[in-house]
N, CA, C and O atoms as a Tinker XYZ file with bonds, in Angstrom:
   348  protein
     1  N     46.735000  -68.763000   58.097000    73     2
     2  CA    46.055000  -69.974000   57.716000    64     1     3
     3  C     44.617000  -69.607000   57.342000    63     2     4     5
     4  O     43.905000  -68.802000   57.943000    81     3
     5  N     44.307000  -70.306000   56.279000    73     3     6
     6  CA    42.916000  -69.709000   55.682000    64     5     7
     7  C     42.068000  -70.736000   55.875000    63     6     8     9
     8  O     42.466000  -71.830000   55.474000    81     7
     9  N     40.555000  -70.661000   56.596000    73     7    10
    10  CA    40.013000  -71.889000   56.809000    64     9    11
    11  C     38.631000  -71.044000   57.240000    63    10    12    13
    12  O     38.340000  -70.260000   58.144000    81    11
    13  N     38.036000  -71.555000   56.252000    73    11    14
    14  CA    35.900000  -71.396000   56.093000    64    13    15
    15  C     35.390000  -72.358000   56.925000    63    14    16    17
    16  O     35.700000  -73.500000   56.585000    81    15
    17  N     34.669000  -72.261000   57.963000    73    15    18
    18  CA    34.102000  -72.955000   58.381000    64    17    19
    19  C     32.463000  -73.465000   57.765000    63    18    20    21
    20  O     31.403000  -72.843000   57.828000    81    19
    21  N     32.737000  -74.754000   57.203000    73    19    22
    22  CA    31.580000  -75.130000   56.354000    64    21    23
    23  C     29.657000  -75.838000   57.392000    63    22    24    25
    24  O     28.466000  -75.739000   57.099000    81    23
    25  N     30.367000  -76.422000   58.479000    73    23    26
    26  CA    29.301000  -76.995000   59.173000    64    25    27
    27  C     30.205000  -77.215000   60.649000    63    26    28    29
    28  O     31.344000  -77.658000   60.804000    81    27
    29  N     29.133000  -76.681000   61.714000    73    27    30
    30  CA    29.801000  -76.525000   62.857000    64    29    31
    31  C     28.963000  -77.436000   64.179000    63    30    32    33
    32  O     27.744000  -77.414000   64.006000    81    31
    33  N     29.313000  -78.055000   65.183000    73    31    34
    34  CA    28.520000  -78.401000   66.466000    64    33    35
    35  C     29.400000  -78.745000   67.199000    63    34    36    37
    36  O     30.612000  -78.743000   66.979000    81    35
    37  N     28.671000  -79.155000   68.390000    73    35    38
    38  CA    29.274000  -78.899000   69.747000    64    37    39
    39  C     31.071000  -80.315000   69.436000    63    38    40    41
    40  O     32.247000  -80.193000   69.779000    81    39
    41  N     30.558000  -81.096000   68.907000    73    39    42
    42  CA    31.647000  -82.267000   68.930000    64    41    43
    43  C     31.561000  -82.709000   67.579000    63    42    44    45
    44  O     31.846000  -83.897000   67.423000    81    43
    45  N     31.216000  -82.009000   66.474000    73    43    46
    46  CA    31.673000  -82.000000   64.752000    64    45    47
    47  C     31.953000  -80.690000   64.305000    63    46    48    49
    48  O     31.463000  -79.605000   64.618000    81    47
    49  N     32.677000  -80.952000   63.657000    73    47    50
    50  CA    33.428000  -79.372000   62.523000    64    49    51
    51  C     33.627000  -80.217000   60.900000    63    50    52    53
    52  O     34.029000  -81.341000   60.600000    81    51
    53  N     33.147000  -79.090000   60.128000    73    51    54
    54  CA    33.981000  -79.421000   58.935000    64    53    55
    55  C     34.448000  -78.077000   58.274000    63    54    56    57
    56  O     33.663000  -77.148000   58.081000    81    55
    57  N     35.550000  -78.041000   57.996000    73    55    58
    58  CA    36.258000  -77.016000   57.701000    64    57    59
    59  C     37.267000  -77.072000   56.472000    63    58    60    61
    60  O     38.115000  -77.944000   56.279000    81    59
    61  N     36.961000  -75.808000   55.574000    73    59    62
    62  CA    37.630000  -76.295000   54.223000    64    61    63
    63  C     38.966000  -75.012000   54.048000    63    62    64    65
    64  O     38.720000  -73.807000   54.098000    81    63
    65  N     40.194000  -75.521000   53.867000    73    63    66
    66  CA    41.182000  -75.148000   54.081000    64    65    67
    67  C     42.032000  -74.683000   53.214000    63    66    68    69
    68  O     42.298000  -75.642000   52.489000    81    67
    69  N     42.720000  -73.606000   52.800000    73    67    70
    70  CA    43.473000  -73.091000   51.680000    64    69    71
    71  C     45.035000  -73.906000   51.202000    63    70    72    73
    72  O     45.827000  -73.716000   50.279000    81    71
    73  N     44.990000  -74.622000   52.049000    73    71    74
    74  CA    46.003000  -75.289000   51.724000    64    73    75
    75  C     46.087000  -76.761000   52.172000    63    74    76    77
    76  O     45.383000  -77.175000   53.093000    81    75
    77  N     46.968000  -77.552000   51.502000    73    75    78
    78  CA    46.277000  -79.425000   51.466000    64    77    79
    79  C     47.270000  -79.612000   52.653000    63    78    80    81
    80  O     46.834000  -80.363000   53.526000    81    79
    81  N     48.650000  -79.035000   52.900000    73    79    82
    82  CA    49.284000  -79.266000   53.945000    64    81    83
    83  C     49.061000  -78.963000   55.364000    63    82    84    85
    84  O     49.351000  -79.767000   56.249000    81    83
    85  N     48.474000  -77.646000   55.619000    73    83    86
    86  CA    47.825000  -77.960000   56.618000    64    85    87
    87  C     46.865000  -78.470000   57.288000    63    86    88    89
    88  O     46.918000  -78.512000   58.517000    81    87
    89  N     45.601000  -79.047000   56.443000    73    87    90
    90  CA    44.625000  -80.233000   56.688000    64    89    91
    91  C     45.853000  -81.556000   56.769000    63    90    92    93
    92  O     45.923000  -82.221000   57.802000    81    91
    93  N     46.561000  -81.777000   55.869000    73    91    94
    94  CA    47.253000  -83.085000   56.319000    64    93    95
    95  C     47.907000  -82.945000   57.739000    63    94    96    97
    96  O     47.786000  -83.746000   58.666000    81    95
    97  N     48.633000  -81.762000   57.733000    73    95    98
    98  CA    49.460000  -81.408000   59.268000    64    97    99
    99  C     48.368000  -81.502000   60.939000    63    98   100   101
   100  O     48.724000  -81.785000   62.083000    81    99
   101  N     47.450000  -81.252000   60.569000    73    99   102
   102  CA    46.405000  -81.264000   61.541000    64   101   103
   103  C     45.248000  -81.999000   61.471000    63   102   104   105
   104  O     44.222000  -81.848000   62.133000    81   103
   105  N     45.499000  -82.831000   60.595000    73   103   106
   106  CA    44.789000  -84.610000   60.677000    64   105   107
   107  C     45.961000  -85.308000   61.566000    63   106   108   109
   108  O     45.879000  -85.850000   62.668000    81   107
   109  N     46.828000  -85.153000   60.904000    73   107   110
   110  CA    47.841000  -86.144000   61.949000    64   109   111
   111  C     47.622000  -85.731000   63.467000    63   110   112   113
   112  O     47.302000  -86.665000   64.202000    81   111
   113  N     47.729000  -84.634000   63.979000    73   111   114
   114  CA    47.737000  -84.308000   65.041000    64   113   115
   115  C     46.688000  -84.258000   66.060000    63   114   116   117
   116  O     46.755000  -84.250000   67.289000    81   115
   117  N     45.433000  -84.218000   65.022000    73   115   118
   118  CA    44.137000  -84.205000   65.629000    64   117   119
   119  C     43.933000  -85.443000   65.913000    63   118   120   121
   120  O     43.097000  -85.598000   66.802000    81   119
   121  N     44.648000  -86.933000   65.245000    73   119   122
   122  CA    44.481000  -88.041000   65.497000    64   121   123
   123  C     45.614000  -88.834000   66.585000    63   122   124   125
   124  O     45.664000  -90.037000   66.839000    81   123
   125  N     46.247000  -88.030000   66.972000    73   123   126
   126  CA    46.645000  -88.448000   68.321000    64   125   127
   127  C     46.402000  -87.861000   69.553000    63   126   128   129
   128  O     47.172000  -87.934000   70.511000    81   127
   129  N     45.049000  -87.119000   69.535000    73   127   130
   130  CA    44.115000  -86.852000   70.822000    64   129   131
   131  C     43.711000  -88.030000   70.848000    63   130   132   133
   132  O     43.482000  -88.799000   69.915000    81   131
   133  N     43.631000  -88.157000   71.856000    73   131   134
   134  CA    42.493000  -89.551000   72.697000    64   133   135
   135  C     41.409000  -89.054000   72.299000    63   134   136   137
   136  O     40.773000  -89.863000   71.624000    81   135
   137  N     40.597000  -87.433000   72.502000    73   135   138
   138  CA    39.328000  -87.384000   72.447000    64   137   139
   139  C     38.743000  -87.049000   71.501000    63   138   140   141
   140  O     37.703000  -86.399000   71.613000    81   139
   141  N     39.298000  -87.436000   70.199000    73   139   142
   142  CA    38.981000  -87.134000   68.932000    64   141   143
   143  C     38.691000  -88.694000   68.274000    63   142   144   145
   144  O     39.392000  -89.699000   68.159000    81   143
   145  N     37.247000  -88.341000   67.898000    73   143   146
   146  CA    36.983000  -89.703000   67.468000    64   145   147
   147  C     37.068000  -90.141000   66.278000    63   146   148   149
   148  O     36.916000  -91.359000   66.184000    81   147
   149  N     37.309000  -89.431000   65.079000    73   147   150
   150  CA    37.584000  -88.722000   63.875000    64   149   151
   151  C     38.267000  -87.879000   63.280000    63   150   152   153
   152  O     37.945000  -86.731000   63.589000    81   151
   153  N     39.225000  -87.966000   62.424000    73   151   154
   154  CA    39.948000  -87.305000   61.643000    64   153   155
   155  C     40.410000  -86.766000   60.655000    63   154   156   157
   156  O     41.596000  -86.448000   60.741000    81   155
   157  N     39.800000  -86.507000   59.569000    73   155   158
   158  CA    40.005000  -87.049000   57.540000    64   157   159
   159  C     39.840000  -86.104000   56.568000    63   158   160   161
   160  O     38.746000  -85.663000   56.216000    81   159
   161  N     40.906000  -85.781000   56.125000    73   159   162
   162  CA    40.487000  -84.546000   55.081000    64   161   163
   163  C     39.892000  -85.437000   53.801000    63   162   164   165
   164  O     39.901000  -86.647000   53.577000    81   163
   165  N     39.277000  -84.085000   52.931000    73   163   166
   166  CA    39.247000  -85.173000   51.668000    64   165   167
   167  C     38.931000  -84.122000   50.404000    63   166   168   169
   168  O     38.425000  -83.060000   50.768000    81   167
   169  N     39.149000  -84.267000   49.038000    73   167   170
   170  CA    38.968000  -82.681000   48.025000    64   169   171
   171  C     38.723000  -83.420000   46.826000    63   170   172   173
   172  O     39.388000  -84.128000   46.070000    81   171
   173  N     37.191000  -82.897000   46.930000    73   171   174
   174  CA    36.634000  -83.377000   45.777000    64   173   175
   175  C     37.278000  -83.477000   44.041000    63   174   176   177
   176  O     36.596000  -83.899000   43.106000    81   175
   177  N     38.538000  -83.047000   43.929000    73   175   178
   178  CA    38.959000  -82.524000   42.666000    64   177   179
   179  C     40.101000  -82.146000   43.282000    63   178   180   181
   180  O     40.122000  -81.783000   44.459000    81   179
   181  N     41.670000  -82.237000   42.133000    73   179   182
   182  CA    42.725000  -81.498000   42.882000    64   181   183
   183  C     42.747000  -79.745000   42.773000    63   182   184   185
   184  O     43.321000  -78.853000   43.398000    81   183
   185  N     41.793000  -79.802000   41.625000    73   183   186
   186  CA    41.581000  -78.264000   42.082000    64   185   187
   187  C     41.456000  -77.709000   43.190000    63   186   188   189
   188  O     42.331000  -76.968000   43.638000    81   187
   189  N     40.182000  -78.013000   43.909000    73   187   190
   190  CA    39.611000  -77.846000   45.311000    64   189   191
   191  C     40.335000  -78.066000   46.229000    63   190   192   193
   192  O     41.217000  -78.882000   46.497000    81   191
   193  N     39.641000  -76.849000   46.907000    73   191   194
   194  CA    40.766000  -77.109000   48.644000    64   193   195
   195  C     40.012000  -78.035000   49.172000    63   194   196   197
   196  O     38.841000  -78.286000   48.890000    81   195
   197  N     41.088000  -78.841000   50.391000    73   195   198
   198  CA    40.637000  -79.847000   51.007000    64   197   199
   199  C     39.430000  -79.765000   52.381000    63   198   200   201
   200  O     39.469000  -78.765000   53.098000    81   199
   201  N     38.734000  -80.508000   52.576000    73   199   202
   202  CA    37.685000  -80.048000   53.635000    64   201   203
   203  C     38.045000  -81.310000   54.515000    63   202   204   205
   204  O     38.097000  -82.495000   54.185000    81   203
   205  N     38.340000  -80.545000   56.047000    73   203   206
   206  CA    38.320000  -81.902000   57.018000    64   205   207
   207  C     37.687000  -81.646000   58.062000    63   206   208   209
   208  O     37.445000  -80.541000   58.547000    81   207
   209  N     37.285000  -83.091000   58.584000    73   207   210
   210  CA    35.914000  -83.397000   59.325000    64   209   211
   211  C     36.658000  -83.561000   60.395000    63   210   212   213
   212  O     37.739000  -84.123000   60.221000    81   211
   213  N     36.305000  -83.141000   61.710000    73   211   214
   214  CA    36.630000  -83.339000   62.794000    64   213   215
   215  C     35.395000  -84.134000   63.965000    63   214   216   217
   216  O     34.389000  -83.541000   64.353000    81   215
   217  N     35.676000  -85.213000   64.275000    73   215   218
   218  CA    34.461000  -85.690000   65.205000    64   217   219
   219  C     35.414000  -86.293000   66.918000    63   218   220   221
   220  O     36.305000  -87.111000   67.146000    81   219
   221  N     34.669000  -85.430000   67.688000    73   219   222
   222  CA    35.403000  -85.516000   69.240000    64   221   223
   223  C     34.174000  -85.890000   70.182000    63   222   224   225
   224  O     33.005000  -85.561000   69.983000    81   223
   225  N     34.667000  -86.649000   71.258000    73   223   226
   226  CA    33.803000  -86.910000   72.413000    64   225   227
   227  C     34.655000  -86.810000   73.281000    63   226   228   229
   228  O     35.623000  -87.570000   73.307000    81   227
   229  N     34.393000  -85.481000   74.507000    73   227   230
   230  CA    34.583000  -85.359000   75.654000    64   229   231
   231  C     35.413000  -83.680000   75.610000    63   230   232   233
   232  O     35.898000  -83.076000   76.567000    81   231
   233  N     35.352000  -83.273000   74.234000    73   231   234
   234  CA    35.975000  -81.856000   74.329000    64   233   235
   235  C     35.118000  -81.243000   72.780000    63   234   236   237
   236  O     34.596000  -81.949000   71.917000    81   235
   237  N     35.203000  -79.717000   72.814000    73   235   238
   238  CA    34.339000  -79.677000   71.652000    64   237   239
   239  C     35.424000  -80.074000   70.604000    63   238   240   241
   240  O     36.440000  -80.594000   71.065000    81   239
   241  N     35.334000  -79.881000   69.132000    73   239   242
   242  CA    35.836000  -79.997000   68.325000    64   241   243
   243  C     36.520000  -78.717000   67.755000    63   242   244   245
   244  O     37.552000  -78.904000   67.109000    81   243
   245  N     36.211000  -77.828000   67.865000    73   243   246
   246  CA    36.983000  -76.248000   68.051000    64   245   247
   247  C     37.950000  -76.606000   68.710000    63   246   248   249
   248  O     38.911000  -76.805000   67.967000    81   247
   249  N     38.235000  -76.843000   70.091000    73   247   250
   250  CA    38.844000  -76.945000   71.324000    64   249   251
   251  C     40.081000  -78.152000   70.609000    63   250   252   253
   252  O     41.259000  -77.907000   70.869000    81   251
   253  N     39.885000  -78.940000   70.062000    73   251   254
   254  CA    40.666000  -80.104000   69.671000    64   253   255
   255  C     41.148000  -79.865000   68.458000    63   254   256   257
   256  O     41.944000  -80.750000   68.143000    81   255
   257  N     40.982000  -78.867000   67.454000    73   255   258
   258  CA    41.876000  -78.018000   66.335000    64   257   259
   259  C     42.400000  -76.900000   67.201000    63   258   260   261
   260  O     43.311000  -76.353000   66.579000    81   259
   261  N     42.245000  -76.435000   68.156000    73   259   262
   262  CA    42.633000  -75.652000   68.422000    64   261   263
   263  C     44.365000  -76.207000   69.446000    63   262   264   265
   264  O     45.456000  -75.651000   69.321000    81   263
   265  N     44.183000  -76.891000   69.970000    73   263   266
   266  CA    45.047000  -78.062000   70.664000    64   265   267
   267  C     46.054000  -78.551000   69.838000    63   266   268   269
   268  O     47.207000  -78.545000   70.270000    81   267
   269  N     45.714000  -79.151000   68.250000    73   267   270
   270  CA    46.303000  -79.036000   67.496000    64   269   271
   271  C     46.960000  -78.626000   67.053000    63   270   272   273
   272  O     48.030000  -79.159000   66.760000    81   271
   273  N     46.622000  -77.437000   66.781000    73   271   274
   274  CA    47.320000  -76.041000   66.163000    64   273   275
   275  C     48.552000  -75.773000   67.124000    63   274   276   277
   276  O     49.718000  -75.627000   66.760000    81   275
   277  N     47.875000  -75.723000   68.941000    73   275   278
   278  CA    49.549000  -75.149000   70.062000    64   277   279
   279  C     50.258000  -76.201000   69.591000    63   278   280   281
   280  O     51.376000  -75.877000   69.190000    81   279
   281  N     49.888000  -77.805000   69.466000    73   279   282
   282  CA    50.873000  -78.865000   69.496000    64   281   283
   283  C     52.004000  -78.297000   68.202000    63   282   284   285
   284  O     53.196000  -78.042000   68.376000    81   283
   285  N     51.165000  -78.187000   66.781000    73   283   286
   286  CA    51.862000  -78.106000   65.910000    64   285   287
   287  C     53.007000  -76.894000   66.260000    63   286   288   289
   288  O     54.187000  -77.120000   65.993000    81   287
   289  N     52.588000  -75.543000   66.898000    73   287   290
   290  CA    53.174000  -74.646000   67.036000    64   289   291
   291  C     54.447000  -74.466000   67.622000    63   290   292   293
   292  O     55.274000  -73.572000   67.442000    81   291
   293  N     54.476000  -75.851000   68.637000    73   291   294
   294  CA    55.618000  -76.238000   69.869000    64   293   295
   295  C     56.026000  -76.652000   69.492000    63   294   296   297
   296  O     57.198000  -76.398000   69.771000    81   295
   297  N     55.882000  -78.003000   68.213000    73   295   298
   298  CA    56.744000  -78.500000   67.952000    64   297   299
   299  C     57.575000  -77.923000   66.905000    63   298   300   301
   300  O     58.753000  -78.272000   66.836000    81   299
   301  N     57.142000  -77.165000   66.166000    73   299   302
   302  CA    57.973000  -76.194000   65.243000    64   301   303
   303  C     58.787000  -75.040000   65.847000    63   302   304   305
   304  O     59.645000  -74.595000   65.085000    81   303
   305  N     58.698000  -74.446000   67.088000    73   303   306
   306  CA    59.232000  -73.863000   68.133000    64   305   307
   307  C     60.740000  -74.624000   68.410000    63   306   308   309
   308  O     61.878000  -74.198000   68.602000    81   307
   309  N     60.008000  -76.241000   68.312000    73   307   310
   310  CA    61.395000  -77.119000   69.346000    64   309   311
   311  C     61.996000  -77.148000   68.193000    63   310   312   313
   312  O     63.171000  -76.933000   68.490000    81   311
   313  N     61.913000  -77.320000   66.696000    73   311   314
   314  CA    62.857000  -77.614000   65.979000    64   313   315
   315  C     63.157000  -76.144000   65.103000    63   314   316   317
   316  O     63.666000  -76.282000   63.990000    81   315
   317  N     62.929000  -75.102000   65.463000    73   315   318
   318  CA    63.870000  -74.115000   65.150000    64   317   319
   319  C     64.503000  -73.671000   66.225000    63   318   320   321
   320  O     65.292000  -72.803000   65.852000    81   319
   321  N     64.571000  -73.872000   67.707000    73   319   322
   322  CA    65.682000  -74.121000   68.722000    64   321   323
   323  C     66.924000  -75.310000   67.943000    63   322   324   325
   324  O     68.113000  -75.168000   67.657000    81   323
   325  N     66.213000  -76.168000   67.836000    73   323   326
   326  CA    67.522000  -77.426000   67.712000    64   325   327
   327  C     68.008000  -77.028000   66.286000    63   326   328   329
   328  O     69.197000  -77.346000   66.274000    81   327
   329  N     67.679000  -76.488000   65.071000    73   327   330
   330  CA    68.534000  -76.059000   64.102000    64   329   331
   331  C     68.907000  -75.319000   64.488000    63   330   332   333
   332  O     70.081000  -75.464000   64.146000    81   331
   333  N     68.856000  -74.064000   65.289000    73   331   334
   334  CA    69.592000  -72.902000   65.348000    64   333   335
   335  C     70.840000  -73.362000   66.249000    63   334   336   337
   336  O     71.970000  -72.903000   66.083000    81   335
   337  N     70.562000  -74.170000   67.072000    73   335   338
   338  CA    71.464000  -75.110000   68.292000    64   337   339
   339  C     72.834000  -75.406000   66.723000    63   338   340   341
   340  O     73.919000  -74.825000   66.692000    81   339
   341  N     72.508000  -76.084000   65.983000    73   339   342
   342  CA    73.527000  -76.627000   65.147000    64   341   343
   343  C     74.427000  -75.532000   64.190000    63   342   344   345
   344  O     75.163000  -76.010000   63.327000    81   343
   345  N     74.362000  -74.295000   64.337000    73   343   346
   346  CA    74.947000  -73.380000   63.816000    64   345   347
   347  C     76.249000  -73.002000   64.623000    63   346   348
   348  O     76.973000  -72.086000   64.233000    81   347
């Protein structure tokens, strides 16, 4: 996963990403933390990669993409168990 970190603090990130699916995949996910107060990719042009803003209170914002990322990881874990289950 390719991702520049554009502007950083303790409870904001903005981070611009090589690909539009994983800013969409980890907006969704970042927005069902409770402690994420903010969520939103956005790309100036469809050329451009997408840049998303992360804003958290009560964990940093590193910490809450990073949370993200195990969630996404488990759940792609659970569903190549359950396809392989159907073979």
């Amino acid at each position: 996963m390719e991702m520049n970190i554009i502007k950083s603090s303790k409870d904001e990130i903005e981070a611009e990403f090589g690909n539009l699916t994983i800013a969409e995949l980890l907006r969704v996910y970042l927005n069902k933390d409770s402690s994420v107060s903010f969520a939103a990719w956005k790309r100036d042009h469809p050329t451009k990669n997408p840049i998303l803003l992360v804003k958290t209170s009560g964990k940093t914002a590193k910490k809450a993409i990073n949370d993200a990322v195990l969630l996404v990881t488990k759940d792609l874990d659970r569903l190549e168990s359950d396809f392989k289950k159907l073979k």
